[in-house]
C-alpha positions in Angstrom: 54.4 129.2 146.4 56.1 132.1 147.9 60.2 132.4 148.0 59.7 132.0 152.2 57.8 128.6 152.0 60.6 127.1 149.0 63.3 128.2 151.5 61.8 126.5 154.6 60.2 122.9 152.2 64.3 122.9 150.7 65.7 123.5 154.8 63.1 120.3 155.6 64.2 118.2 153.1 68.0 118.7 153.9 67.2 118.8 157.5 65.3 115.1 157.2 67.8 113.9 155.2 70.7 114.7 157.4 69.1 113.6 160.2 68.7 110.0 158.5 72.6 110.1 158.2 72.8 111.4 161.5 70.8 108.4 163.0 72.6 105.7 160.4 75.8 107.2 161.7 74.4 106.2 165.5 74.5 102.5 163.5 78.1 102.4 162.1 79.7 101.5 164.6 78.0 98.4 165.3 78.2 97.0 161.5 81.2 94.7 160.7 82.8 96.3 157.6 83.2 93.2 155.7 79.5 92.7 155.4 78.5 96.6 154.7 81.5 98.2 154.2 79.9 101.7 153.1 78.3 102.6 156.9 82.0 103.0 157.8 82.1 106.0 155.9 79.9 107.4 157.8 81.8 107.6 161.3 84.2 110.2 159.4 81.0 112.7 159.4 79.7 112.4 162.4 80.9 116.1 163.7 79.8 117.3 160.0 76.3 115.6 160.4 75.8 116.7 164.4 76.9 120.8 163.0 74.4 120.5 160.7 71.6 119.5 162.6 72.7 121.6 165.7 72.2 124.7 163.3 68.7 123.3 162.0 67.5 123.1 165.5 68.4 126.6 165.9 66.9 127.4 162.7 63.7 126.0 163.2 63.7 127.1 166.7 63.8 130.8 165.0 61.0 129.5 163.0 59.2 128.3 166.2 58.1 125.2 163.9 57.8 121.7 166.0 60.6 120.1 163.9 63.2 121.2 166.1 61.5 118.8 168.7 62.6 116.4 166.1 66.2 117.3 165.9 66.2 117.9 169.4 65.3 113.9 170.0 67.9 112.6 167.4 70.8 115.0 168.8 70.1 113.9 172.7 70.3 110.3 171.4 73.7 110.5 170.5 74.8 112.2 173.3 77.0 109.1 174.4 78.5 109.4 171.3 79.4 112.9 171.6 81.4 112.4 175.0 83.7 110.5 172.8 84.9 113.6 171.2 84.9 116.2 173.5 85.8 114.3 177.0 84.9 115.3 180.6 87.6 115.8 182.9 86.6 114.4 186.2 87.8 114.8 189.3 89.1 111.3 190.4 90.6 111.3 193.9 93.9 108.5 194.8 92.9 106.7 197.3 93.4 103.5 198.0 95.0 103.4 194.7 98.2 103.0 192.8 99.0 105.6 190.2 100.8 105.1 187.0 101.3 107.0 184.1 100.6 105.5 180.8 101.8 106.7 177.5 101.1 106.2 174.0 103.3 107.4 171.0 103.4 106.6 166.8 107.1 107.6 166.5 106.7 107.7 162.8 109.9 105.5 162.8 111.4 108.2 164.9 111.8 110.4 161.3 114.2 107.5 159.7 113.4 108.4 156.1 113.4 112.4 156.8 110.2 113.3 156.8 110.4 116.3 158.6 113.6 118.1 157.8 114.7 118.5 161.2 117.6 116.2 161.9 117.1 116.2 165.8 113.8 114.5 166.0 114.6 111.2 167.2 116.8 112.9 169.5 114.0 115.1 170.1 111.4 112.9 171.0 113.8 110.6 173.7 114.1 113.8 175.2 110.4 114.6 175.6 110.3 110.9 176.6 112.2 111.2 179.2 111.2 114.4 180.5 107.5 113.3 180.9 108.8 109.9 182.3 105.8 107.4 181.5 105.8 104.6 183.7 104.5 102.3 181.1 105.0 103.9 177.6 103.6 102.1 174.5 105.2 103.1 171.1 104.1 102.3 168.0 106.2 102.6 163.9 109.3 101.8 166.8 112.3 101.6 164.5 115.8 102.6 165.2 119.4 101.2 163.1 121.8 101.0 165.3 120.2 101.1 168.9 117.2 99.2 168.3 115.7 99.2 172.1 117.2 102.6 172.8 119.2 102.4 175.6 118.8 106.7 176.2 114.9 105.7 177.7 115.7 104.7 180.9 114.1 101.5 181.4 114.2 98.3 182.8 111.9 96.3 181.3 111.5 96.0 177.3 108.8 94.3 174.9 109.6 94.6 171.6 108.1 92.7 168.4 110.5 92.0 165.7 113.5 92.9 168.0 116.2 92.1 165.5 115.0 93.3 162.5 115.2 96.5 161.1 111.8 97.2 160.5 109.0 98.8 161.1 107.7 97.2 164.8 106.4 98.1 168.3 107.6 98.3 171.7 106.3 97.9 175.5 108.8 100.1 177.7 107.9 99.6 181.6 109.4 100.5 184.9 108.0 97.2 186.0 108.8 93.9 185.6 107.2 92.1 182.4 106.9 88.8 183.1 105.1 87.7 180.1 105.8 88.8 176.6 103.7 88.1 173.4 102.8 88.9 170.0 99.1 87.8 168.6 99.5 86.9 165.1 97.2 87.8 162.9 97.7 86.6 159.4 98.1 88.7 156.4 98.4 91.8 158.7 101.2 93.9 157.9 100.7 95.8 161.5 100.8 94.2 164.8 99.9 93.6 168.3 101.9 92.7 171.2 101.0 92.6 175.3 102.6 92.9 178.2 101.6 90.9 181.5 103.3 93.6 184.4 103.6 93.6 187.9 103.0 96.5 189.8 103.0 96.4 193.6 102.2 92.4 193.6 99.6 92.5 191.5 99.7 92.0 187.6 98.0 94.1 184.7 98.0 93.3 181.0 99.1 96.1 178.6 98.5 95.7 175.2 100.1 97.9 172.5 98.1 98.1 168.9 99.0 99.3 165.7 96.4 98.6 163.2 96.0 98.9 159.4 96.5 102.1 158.1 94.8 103.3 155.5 98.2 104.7 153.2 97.5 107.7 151.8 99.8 109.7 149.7 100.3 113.5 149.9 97.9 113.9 147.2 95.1 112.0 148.9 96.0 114.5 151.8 96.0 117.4 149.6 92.8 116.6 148.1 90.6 116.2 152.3 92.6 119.5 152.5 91.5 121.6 149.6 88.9 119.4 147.8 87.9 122.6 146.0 91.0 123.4 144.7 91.4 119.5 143.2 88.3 120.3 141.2 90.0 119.1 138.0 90.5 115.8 139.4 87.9 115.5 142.2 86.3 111.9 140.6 89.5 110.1 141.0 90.4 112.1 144.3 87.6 111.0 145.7 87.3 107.2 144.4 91.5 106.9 145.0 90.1 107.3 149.0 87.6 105.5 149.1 88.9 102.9 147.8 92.0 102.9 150.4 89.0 103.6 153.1 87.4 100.1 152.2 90.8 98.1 152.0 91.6 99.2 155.4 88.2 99.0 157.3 88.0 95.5 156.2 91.6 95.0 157.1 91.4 96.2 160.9 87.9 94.6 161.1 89.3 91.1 160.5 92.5 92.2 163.2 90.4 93.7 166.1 88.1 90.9 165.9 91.2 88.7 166.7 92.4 91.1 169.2 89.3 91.7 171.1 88.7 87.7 171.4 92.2 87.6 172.9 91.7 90.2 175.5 88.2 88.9 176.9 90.6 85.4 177.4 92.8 87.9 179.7 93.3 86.3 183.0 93.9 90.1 184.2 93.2 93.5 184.1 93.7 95.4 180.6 95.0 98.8 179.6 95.1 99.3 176.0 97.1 101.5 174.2 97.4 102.2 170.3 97.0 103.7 167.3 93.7 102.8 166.0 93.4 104.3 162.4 89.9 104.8 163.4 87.6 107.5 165.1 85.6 106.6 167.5 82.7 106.4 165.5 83.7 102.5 164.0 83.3 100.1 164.2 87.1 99.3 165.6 86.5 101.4 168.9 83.2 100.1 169.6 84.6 96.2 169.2 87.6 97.1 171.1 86.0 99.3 173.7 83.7 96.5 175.2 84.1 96.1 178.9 87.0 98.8 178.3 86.4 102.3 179.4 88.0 105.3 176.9 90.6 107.4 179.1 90.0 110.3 176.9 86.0 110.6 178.0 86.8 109.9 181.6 89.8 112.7 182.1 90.3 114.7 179.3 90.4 118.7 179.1 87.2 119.4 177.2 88.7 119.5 173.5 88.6 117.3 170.3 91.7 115.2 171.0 93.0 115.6 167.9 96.0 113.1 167.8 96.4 113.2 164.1 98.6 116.0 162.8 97.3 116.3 159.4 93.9 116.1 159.8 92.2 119.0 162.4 90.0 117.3 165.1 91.1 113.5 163.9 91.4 111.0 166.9 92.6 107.9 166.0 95.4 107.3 169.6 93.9 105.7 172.3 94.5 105.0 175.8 91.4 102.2 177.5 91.8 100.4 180.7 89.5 98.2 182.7 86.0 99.6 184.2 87.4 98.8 187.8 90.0 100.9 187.3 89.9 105.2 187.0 91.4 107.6 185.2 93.2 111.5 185.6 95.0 113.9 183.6 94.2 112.6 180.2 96.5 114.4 177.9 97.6 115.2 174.3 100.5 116.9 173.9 99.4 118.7 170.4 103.0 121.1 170.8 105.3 118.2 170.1 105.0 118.3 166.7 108.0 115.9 166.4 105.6 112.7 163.9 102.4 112.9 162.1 100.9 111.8 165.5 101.0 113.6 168.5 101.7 111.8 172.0 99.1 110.8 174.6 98.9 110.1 178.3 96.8 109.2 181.2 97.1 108.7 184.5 95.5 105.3 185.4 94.3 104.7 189.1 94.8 101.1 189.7 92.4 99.0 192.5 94.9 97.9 195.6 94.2 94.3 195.8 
């Protein structure tokens, strides 16, 4: 056997192998992670996998071999998948539509325990808050001692779950009348969800405002996705510590979406959907609560990754869905306010006049 046919037998084998990842990946999403919690794993490789088998089509397109067809066929298939990452910035025109800006922001407990050394953070973000003037604006790890619904946002109409305590919580803020308040329990959840039935120009939307499990990773577990290489000493426990904290939480927001997404198709109106997810939008989390929903980032985003996780390069896991009657503009992710280990998002949603 000569060196050039071992190279290109090796390339096939990888290349078929990847590609049956690739495809299984296509799957995830649509397996509940308390019956096969392992397919999760594979929504965190999706961009890896999709690399990979972009540079084997080239490769074998070099080759002029027929198996490119092959990765041709498997990387078209996910095409709907890809949108998810990238976005397409339509052009959506206003009329006969109401605009409002919505807003979605994890605080990170607006830097209570000094996570970032800068002592002007909080006062930091009310000012970026205020500047960009959200008409609905959905904030998630909402926590403040001694002004608890922080009276420098200028609004008139508060939601806020566990308003009295100091604690880690959530809050609505709206310049439109909430009528209805409520929190959906879901047991042994230490996150939350809460909604918000609004009236804007006579006609009333549901906002709902999600925080779900997280997966609580220490530094080291962030060190160790960082510079795996570098870790090489304890690479076995790095890599079981995660996944073990990956299949914890999974199961966790599995059991909480399920709950959440019943509640919303029992909505007697029109849903936007803000939140910190934990997930990407390969899991089986977006896909549940994505039905009937449409993704704000895919409709009207800049064409980018949407990172919204600072620690992480390319990590989505802040989202901003509404209902498919309604449209969306201006999709944005404000990756320069470095001010929590999230960065902020916002859409412009283009409500129906009834």
């Amino acid at each position: 056997m000569s060196k050039r046919t071992f190279i290109n037998q090796f390339a096939l084998i990888i290349n078929l192998s990847s590609l049956t990842l690739l495809i299984l990946t296509y799957i995830s999403p649509f397996i509940n992670p308390n019956l096969f919690w392992q397919m999760s794993l594979l929504g965190l490789i999706f961009p890896i996998l999709l690399l990979a088998n972009i540079i084997f089509a080239i490769y074998w397109s070099i080759k002029f071999n027929k198996i490119v067809f092959l990765n041709l066929i498997v990387i078209l298939i996910g095409t709907p998948y890809v949108q998810r990452y990238i976005g397409a910035n339509q052009d959506v025109l206003d009329e006969n539509c109401t605009v409002i800006k919505v807003m979605s922001y994890n605080v990170r407990m607006f830097n209570e325990y000094g996570w970032i050394t800068d002592k002007k953070i909080k006062n930091n973000i009310i000012e970026f808050l205020n500047k960009e003037n959200p008409d609905i604006l959905c904030i998630q790890e909402f926590y403040s001692k001694e002004e608890l619904i922080l009276k420098e946002l200028k609004y008139k109409h508060i939601g806020i779950e566990n308003e009295h305590k100091q604690s880690n919580s959530i809050a609505i803020y709206s310049k439109y009348p909430q009528i209805n308040k409520r929190k959906i329990n879901i047991k042994g959840s230490y996150n939350t969800c809460i909604y918000s039935d609004i009236i804007v120009n006579k006609d009333t939307i549901r906002i709902y405002n999600i925080h779900l499990a997280s997966h609580w990773f220490k530094e080291s577990d962030y060190s160790f996705i960082k510079n795996p290489i570098l870790e090489t000493q304890k690479f076995k426990s790095g890599i079981l510590g995660i996944i073990k904290r990956l299949k914890v939480a999974y199961q966790q927001r599995a059991n909480e979406v399920d709950i959440i997404q019943t509640h919303i198709m029992q909505s007697p109106y029109p849903i936007i959907l803000c939140g910190d997810f934990n997930e990407t939008p390969m899991s089986y989390t977006y896909e549940k609560l994505s039905i009937n929903l449409a993704d704000a980032f895919v409709l009207s985003s800049r064409i980018s990754f949407g990172q919204t996780y600072v620690k992480i390069p390319t990590l989505r896991i802040d989202y901003i869905m509404h209902n498919n009657r309604m449209k969306s503009k201006n999709f944005t992710t404000y990756q320069n306010v470095n001010y929590s280990d999230h960065f902020p998002i916002s859409s412009e949603i283009l409500l129906p006049i009834p």
